[in-house]
C-alpha positions as CSV (number, residue, x, y, z in Angstrom):
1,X,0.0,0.0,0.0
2,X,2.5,2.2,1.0
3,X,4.5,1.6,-2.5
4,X,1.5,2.0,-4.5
5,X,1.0,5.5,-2.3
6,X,4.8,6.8,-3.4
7,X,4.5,5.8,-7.0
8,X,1.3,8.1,-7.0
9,X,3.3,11.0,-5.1
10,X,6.1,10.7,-7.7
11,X,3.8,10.3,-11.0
12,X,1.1,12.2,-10.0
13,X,0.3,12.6,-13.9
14,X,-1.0,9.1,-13.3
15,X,-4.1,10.5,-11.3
16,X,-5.0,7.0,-9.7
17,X,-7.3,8.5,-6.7
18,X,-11.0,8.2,-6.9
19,X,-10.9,12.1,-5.8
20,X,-9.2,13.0,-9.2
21,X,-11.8,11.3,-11.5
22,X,-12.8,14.8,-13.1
23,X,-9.3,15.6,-13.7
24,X,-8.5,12.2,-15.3
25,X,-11.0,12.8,-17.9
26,X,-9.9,16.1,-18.6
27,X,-5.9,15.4,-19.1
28,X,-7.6,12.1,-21.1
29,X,-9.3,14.6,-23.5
30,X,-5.7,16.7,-24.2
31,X,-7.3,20.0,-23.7
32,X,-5.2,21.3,-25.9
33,X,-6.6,19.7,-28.7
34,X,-10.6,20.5,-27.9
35,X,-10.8,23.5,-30.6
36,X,-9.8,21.0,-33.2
37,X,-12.6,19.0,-33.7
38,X,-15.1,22.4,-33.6
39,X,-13.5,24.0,-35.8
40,X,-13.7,21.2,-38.2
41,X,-17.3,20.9,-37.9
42,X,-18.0,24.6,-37.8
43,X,-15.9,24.7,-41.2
44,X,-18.3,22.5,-42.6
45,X,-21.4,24.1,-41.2
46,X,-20.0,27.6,-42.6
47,X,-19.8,26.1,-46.0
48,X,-23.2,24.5,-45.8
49,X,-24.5,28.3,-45.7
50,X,-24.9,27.8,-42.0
51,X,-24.0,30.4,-39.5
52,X,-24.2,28.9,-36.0
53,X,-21.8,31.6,-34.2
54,X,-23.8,34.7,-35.4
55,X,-27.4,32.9,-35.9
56,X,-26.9,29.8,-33.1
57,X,-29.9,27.1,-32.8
58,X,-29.8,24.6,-30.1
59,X,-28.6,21.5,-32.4
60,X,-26.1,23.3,-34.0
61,X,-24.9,24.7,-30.5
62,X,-25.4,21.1,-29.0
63,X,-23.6,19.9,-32.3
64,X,-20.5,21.8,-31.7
65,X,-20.4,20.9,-27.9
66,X,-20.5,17.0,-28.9
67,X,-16.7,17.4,-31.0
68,X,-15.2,19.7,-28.3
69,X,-14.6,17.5,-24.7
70,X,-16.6,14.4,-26.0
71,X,-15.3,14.0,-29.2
72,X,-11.6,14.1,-27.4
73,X,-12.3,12.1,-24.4
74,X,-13.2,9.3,-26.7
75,X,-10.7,9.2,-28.7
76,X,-7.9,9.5,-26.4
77,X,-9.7,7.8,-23.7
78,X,-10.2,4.3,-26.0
79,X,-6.2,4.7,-27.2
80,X,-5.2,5.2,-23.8
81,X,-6.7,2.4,-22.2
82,X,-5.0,0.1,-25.0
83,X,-1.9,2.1,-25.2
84,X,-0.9,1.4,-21.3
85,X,1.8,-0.9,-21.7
86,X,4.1,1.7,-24.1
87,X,2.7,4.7,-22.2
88,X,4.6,3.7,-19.3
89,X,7.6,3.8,-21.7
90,X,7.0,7.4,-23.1
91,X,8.8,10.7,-22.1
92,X,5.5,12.7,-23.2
93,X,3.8,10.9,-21.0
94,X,5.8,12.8,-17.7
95,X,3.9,15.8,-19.2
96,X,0.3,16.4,-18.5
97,X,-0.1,18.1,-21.4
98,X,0.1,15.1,-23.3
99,X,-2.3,12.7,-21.3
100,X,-1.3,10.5,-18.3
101,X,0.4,7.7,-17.7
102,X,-2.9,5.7,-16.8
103,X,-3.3,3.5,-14.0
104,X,-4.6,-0.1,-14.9
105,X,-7.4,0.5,-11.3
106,X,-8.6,3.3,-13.7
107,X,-9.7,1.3,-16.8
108,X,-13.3,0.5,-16.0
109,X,-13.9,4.0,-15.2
110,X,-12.3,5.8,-18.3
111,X,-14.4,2.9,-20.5
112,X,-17.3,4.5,-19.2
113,X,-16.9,7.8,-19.9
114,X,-15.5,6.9,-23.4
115,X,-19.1,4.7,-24.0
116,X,-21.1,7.9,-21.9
117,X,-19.5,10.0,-24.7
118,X,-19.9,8.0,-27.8
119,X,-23.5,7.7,-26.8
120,X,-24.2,11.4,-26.0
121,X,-22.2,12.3,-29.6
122,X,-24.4,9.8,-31.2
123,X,-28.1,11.2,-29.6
124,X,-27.0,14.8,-30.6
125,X,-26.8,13.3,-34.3
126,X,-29.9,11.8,-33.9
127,X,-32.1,14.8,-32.6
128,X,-31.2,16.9,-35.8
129,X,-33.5,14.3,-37.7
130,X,-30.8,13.9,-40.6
131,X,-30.1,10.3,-41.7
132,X,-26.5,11.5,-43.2
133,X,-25.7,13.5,-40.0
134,X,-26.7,10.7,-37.6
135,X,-24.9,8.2,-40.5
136,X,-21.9,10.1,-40.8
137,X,-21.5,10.2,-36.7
138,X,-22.0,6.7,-36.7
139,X,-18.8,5.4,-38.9
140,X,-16.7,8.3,-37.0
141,X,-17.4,7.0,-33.6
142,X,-16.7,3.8,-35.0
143,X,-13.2,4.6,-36.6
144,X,-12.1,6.8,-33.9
145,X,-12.7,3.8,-31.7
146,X,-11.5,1.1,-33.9
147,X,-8.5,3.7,-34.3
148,X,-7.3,2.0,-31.1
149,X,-9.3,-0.7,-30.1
150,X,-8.9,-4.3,-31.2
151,X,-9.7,-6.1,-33.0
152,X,-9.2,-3.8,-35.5
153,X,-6.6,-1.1,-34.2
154,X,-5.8,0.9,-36.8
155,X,-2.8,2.8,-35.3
156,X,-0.9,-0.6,-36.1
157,X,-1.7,-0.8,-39.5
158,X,1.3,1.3,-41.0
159,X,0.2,3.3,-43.4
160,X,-3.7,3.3,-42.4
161,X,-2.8,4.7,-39.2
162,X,-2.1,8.0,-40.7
163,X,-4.5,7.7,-43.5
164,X,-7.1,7.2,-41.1
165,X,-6.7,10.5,-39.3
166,X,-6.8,12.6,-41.9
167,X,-10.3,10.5,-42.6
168,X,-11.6,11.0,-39.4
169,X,-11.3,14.8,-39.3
170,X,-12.9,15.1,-43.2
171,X,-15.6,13.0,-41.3
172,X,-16.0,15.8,-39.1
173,X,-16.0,18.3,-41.7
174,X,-19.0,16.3,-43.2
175,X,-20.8,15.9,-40.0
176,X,-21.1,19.9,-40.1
177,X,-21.8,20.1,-43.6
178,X,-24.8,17.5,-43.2
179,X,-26.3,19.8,-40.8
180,X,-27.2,22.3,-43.7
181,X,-26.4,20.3,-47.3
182,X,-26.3,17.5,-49.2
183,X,-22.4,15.7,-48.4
184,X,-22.3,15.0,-52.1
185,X,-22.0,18.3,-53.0
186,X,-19.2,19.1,-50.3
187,X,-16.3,20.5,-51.6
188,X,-13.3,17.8,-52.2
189,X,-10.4,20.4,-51.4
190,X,-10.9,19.6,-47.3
191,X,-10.5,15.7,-48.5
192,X,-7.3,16.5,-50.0
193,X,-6.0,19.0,-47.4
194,X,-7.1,16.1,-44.9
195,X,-3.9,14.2,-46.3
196,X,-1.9,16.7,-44.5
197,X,-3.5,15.9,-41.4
198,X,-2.3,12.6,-42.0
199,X,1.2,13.9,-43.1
200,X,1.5,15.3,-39.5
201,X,0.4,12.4,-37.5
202,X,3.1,9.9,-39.7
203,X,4.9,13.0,-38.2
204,X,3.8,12.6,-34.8
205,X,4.8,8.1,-34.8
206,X,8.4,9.5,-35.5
207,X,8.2,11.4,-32.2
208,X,7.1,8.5,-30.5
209,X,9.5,5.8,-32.4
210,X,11.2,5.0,-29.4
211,X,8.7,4.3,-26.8
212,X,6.5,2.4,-29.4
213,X,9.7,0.2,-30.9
214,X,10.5,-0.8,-27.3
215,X,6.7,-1.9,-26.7
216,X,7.0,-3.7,-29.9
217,X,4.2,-1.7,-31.3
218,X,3.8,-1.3,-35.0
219,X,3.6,2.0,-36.5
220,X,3.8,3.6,-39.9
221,X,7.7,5.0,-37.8
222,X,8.6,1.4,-36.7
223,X,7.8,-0.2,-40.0
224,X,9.3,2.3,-42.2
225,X,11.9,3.7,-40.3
226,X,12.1,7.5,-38.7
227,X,13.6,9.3,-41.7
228,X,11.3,7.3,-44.4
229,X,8.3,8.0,-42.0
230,X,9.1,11.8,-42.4
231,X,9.1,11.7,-45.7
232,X,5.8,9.9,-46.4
233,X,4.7,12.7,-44.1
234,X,6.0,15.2,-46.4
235,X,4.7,13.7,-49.4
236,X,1.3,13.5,-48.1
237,X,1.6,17.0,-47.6
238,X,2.9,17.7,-51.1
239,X,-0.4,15.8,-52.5
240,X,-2.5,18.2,-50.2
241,X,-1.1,21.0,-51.6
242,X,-1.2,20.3,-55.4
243,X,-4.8,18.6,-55.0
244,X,-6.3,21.1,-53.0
245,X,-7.0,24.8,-54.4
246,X,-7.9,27.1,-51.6
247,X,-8.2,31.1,-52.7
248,X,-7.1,32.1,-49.2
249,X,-3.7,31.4,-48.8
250,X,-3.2,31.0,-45.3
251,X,-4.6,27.2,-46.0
252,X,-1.3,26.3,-48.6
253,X,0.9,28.4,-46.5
254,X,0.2,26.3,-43.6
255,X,0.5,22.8,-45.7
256,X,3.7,23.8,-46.6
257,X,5.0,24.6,-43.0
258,X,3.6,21.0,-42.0
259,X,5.7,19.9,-45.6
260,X,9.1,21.5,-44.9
261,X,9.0,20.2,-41.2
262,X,8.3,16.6,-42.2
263,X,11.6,17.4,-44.6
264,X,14.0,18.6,-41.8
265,X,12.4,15.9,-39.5
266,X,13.6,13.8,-42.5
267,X,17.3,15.2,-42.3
268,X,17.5,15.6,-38.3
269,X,14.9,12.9,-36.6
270,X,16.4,14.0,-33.2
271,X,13.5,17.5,-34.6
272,X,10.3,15.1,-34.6
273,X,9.5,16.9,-30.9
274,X,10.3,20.6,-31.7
275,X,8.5,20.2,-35.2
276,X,5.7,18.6,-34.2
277,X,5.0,21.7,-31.1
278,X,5.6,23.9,-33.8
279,X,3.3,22.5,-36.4
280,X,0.5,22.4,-33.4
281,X,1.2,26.1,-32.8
282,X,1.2,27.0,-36.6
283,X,-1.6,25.3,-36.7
284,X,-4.0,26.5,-33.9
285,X,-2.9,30.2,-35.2
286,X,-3.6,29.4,-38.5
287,X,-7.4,28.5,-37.6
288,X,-7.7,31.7,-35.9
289,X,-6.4,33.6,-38.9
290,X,-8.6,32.1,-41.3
291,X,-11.5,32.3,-38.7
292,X,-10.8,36.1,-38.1
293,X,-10.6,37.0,-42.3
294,X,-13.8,35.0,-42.7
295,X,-15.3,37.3,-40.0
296,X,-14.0,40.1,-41.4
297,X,-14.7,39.6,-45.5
298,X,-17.8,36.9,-45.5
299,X,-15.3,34.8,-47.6
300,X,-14.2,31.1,-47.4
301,X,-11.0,29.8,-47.4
């Protein structure tokens, strides 16, 4: 008792106390990362001709609340429940910032929450009475739980791992659109910027090659190597930027920031951390700049 009592005072990142349960679930759900789901799905609502800041409704409101805590409590909740064994063995993990080091005594109650939030994502779907919203919810709870969870566990699938993120954020995208169009008429450019998404989370296995080679996971940076990783991070970046035509350019400018990163990642892989921070930072003021010129003109991106 008294060992399990020190290794708590020492990691306390690991939050094992039943008086720390709300905390758990937040440093679960990365609270960095809450404004990126949001965002996705007000993009999509914006170009459905929706306007849910300025003219709100309760669905749309409710909507956006489902892809902020929710959305991220799932996702990293369900991939850290199965990723215990090589969190234990990552450095990130000694930083709240980028989850916990969970405590096996924790599991059944972090599965909850994770089921708690599918569901409640799921009913918000369904009270908009729109089979393509409610569809389209569906097959992204699905993959962002199968993203981790076996028997599928796509984050071991090299390759798909990536692919697969960049999917589940155009899903996103779609959810919002569904709210006020057709999907089929959606525009393909976000499918194709979505690669770069992917580009930055092959990005993101090379940061964790260590901790996942020693836990004998298989990632798209243990199977290919670091420096061959970067570079099929780069080239999914390059693809987003041909294929996708944006007419503001803070979009492509941002692309290519994620692109020459992946490249010097390629060069130095000691880099992975530092250009991964500084993609997320790039990133997160990128969405406020193309948020704050949409407010300001009335024109997309």
């Amino acid at each position: 008792m008294g060992g399990s009592r020190a290794s708590q005072l020492a990691l306390p990142a690991s939050l094992q106390g039943p008086a720390n349960s709300l905390w758990l679930l937040v440093a679960v759900s990365r609270p960095l990362g809450w404004f990126i789901g949001p965002a996705f799905l007000l993009a999509g609502m914006v170009y459905a001709g929706l306007h849910p800041l300025s003219a709100p409704t309760p669905i749309l409101l409710l909507a956006l609340f489902s892809f902020l805590f929710p959305s991220t409590l799932l996702i990293f909740g369900v991939n850290d429940i199965h990723d215990i064994v090589s969190d234990r063995l990552n450095p990130r993990k000694r930083n709240g910032l980028y989850g916990v080091r969970l405590s096996p005594s924790r599991i059944p109650f972090l599965r909850r929450a994770c089921l708690i939030s599918a569901v409640f994502i799921l009913a918000v779907s369904l009270l908009s009475l729109n089979l393509q919203t409610a569809a389209l919810t569906l097959v992204l709870v699905l993959l962002a739980y199968f993203y981790s969870a076996p028997p599928v566990r796509l984050k071991e699938r090299p390759v798909l791992d990536s692919l697969s993120n960049g999917a589940l954020f155009f899903l996103i995208f779609l959810c919002g659109y569904s709210y006020g169009q057709d999907i089929f008429s959606a525009p393909t450019r976000f499918l194709w910027a979505c690669l770069a998404i992917s580009g930055v989370h092959a990005l993101g296995a090379v940061m964790d090659f260590e901790s996942d080679l020693r836990s004998g996971q298989r990632t798209i940076a243990t199977w290919l190597g670091q420096r061959q990783a970067a570079l099929f991070a780069a080239l999914l970046c390059l693809l987003a930027l041909l294929f996708s035509s944006f007419s503001n350019p803070l979009v492509p400018l941002s692309i290519s920031f994620c692109m020459a990163a992946a490249l010097a990642v390629a060069a130095f892989p000691r880099l992975a951390w530092l250009a991964f921070r500084l993609i997320f930072a790039e990133s997160f003021l990128a969405i406020l700049a193309v948020a704050w010129l949409y407010l300001a003109t009335g024109q997309l991106p």
